[in-house]
C-alpha positions as CSV (number, residue, x, y, z in Angstrom):
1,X,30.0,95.7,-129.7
2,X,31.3,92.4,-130.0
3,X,32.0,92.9,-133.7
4,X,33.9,96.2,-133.1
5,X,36.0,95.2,-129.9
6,X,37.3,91.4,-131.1
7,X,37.9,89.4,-127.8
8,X,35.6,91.7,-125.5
9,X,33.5,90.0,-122.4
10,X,30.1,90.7,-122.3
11,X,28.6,89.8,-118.9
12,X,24.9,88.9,-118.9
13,X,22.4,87.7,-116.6
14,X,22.2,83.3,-117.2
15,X,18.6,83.6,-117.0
16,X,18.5,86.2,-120.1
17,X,19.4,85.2,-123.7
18,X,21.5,88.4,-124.3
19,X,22.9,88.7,-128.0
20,X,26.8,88.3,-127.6
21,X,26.9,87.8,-124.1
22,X,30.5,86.0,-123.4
23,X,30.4,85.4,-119.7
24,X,26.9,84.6,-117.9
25,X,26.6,86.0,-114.1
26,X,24.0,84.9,-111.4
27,X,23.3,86.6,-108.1
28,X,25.6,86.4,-105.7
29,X,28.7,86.2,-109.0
30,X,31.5,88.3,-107.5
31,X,33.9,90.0,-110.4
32,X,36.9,92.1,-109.8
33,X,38.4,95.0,-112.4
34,X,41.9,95.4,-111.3
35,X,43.1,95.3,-108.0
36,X,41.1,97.9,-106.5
37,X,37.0,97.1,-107.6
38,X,34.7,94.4,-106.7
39,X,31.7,93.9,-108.8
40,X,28.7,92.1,-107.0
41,X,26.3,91.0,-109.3
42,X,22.7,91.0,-108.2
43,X,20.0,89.7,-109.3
44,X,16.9,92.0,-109.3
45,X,14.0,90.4,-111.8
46,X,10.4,92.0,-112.8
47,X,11.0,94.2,-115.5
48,X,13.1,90.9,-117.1
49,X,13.1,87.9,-115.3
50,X,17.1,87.4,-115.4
51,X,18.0,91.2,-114.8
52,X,21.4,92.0,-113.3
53,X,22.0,94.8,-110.9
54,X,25.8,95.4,-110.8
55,X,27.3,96.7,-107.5
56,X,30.6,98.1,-107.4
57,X,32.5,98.9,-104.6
58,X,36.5,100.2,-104.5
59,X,39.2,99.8,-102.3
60,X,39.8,103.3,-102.3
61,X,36.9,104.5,-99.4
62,X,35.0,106.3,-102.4
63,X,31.1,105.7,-102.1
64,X,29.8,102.3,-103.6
65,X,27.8,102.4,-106.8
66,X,25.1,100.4,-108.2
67,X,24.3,100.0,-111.7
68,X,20.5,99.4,-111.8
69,X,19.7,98.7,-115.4
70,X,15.8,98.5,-115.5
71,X,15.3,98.0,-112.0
72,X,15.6,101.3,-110.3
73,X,15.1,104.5,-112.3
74,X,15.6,107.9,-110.4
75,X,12.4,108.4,-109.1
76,X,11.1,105.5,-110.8
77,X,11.3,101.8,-111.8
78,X,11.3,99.8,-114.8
79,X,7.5,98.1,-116.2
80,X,6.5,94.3,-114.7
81,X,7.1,93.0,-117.9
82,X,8.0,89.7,-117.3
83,X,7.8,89.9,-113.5
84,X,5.0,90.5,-110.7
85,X,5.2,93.3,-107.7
86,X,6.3,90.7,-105.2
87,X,9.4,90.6,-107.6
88,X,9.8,94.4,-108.0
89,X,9.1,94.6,-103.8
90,X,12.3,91.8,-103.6
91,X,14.2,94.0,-106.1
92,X,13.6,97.2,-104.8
93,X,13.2,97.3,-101.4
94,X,14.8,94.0,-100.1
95,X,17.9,93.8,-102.6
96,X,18.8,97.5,-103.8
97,X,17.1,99.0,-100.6
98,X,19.9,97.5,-98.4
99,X,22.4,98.7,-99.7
100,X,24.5,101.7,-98.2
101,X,22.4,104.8,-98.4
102,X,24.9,106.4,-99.7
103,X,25.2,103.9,-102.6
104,X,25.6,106.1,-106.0
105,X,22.4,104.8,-108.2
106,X,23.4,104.6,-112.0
107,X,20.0,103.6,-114.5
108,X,20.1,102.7,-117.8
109,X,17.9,105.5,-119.1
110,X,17.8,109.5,-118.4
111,X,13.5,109.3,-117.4
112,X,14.5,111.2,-114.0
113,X,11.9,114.7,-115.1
114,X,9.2,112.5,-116.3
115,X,9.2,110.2,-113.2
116,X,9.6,113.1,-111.2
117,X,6.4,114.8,-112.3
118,X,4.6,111.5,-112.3
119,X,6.0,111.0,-108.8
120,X,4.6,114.2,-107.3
121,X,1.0,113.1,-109.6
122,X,1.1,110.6,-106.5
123,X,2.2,112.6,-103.3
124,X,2.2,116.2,-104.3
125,X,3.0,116.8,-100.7
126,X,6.2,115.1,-101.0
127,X,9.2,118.6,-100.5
128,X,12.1,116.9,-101.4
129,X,10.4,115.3,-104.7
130,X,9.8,119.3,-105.5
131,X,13.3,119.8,-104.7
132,X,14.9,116.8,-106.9
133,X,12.1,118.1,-109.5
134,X,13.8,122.0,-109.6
135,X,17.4,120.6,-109.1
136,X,16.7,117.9,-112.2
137,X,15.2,120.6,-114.4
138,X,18.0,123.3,-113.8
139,X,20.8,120.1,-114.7
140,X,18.8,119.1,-117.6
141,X,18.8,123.3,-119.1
142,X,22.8,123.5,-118.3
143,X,22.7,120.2,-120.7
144,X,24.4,118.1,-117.2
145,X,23.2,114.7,-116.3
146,X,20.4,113.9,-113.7
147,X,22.5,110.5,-112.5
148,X,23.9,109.4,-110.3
149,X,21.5,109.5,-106.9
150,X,21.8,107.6,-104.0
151,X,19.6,105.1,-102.6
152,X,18.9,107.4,-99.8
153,X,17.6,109.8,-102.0
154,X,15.5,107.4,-103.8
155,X,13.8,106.2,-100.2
156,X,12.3,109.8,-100.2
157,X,11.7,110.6,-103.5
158,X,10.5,107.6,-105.4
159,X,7.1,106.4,-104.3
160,X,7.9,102.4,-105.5
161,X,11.2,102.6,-103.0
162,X,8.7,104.2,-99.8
163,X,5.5,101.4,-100.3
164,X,6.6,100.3,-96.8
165,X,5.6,103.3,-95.3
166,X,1.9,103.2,-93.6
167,X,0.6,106.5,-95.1
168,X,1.9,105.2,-98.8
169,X,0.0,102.0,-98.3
170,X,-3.2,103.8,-97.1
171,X,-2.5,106.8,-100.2
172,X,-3.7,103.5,-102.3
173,X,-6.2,101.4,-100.0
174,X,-3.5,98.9,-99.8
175,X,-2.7,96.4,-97.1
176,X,0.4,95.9,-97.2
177,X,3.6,97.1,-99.1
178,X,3.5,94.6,-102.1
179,X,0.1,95.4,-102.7
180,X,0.6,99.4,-102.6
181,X,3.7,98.8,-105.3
182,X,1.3,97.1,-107.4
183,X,-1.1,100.0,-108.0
184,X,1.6,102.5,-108.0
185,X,3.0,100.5,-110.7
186,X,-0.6,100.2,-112.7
């Protein structure tokens, strides 16, 4: 990109060596596009140890968004790859889970049928994962987009984002939250 657009920042995590990155952020880095958008960058490791979640709010009242990367999937998450579960938990739960429910979720990758149908693999009980499921696969034949959700949504239909819950953790013969998000994520 950095070839084609001469002069263009790249923001990138500090602790990631991304190719043509221009301007590193860390958590907490605070960015503003124009007069009207602040851009909170959080950090949100396990699938890469330096990964950046970007949230974006606006001046204008509209709902805040949060751009998730690798971390938070619709109805999923990204693999541990160079993080453990008490990382994802942090990432997850702790960080992305406190934001606004009705924080728009953008991912980096359109896997929302295929971590649907695995969701509902793990709590085939679960209504609104069979509504999510119907709605995603009626967007996805009128060739429309399955993103944004919300992180409200996510809280009741992506297993990683409900480990706190007590029927969850027993669902996996785990004893406590961190523990239940590591065999969901096995």
């Amino acid at each position: 990109m950095r070839e084609q657009v001469p002069g263009i920042k790249v923001f990138g995590g500090s602790l990631d060596n991304v190719k043509g990155c221009t301007d590193q952020v860390e958590n907490g880095t605070k960015l503003s596009l124009g007069n009207d958008i602040e851009i909170l960058c959080l950090h949100t490791p396990c699938h890469t140890k330096g990964h950046i979640s970007y949230y974006v709010t606006s001046k204008e009242g509209e709902d805040p968004a949060v751009f998730t990367g690798d971390t938070l999937f619709i109805a999923g998450c990204g693999r541990f790859f160079e993080g453990t579960a008490e990382q994802m938990y942090q990432s997850l739960i702790v960080t992305l889970g406190s934001l606004p429910k009705s924080t728009r979720v953008y991912c980096g990758h359109e896997y929302t049928l295929k971590s649907l149908k695995f969701m509902l693999t793990l709590e085939p009980e679960n209504e609104k994962m069979k509504q999510k499921l119907e709605w995603a696969e009626k967007q996805l034949e009128a060739n429309q987009p399955t993103v944004p959700s919300t992180i409200g949504d996510e809280f009741q239909i992506n297993t990683f984002m409900r480990v706190d819950l007590p029927e969850i953790q027993a669902k996996f013969g785990a004893k406590s939250p961190v523990e239940a998000l590591r065999e969901v994520g096995m």
